[in-house]
N, C-alpha and C positions, 0 to 999 in steps of 0.2 A: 575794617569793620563798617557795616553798614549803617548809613545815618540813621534808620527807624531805633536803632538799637540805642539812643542817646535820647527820642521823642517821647517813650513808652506811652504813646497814646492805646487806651481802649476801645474799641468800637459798642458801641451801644445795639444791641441786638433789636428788630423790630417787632413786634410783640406775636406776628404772623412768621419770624421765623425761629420764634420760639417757641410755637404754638406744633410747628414743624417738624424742632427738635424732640419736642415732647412726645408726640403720637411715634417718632422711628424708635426711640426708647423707651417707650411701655412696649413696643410689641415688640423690640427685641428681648424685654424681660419677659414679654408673656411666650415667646415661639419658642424661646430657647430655656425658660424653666428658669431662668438668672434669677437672681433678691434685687430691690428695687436698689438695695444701696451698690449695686455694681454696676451702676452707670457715675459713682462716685469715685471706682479705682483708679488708681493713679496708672494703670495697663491700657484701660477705657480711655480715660481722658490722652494721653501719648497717643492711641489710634488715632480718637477725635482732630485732635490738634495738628496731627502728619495729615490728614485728608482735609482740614483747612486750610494747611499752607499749601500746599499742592494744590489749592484749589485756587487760592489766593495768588500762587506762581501763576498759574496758565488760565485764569480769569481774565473775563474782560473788565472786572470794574476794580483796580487796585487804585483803594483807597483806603482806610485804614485796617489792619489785618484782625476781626473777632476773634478772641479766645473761645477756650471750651467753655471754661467756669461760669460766662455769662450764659450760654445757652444750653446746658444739660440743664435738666428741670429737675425737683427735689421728688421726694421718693414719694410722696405728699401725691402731687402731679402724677407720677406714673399711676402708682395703687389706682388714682379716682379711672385716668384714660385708658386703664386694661380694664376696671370694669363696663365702663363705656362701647369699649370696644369687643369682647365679651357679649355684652348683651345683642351688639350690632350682628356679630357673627353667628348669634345661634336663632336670630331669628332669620334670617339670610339661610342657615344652613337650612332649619324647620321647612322652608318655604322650597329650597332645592327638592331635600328629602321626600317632601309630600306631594311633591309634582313627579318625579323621576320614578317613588316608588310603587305610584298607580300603575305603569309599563312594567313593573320587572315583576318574573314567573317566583323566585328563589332567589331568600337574600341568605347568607353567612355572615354570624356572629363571631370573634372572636374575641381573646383576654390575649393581655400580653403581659407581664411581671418584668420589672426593670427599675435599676437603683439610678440615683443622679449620680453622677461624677463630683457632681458638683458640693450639693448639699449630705450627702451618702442616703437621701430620706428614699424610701422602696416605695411606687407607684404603681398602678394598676390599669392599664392603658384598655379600653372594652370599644373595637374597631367592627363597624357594619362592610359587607363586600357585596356585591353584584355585579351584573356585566348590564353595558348599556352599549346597543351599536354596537356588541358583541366585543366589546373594549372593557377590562378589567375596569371598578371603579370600587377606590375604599375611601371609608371618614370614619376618624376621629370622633367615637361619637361622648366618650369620657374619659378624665383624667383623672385618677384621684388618688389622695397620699394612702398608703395601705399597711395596717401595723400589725396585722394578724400572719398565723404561718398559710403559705400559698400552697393552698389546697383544693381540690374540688369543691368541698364541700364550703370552704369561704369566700372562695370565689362565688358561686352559685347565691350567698347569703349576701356579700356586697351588692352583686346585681339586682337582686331585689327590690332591696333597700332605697337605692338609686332609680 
């Protein structure tokens, strides 16, 4: 048996790599459509914790090994850094969009309808297309939960709306 295993020292996480952990776990709840408490599963954390030790094997600095538990951030943290980060990316986007779409002749709209796996909730995905440098280019231009039947005609009323 390994002596650490008799030490149970914790590492004290430093507030910048917690800050760290926080922002890659709001945006893997925000890319991937997750609930904020699923950076709390016990699947998540086992991930976490193999990619620490393996980090911590073939690291240069072994000195004492962090846990997850100190450095996943509370669901508190995420909510505020996906909206944060949200805000970042649509004025980012705004500012692409309105420069890129000065050059293009013909843009394409579409919807797309599709359930979570995850949550089973039905979402309504409304994606801009054009070609730039003669290179396809699509975005993401809304996501939204959708509770009506998918119809032309709700479709056309959600877009609206939005």
């Amino acid at each position: 048996m390994p002596i650490d295993c008799y030490t149970k020292k914790i590492a004290a996480a430093s507030s910048d790599d917690k800050r760290t952990v926080n922002l890659a776990c709001s945006k893997y709840c925000a890319f991937d459509m997750r609930s904020f408490n699923s950076v709390h599963g016990d699947g998540f954390k086992q991930i976490c914790q193999v990619l620490i030790d393996i980090g911590y094997k073939y690291g240069l600095m072994k000195t004492i090994k962090p846990l997850t538990d100190i450095l996943i951030p509370d669901r508190t943290n995420i909510s505020r850094t996906i909206k944060q980060i949200a805000n970042e990316y649509r004025l980012k986007m705004n500012e692409i969009l309105r420069q890129e779409l000065k050059q293009v002749k013909l843009i394409g709209i579409s919807t797309d309808y599709w359930k979570s796996s995850y949550t089973g909730d039905n979402y309504l995905t409304i994606n801009s297309h054009y070609r730039k440098d003669n290179n396809p280019v699509t975005y993401m231009l809304k996501n939204i939960l959708f509770s009506g039947t998918k119809s032309g005609e709700n479709t056309v009323r959600t877009i609206k709306i939005i």
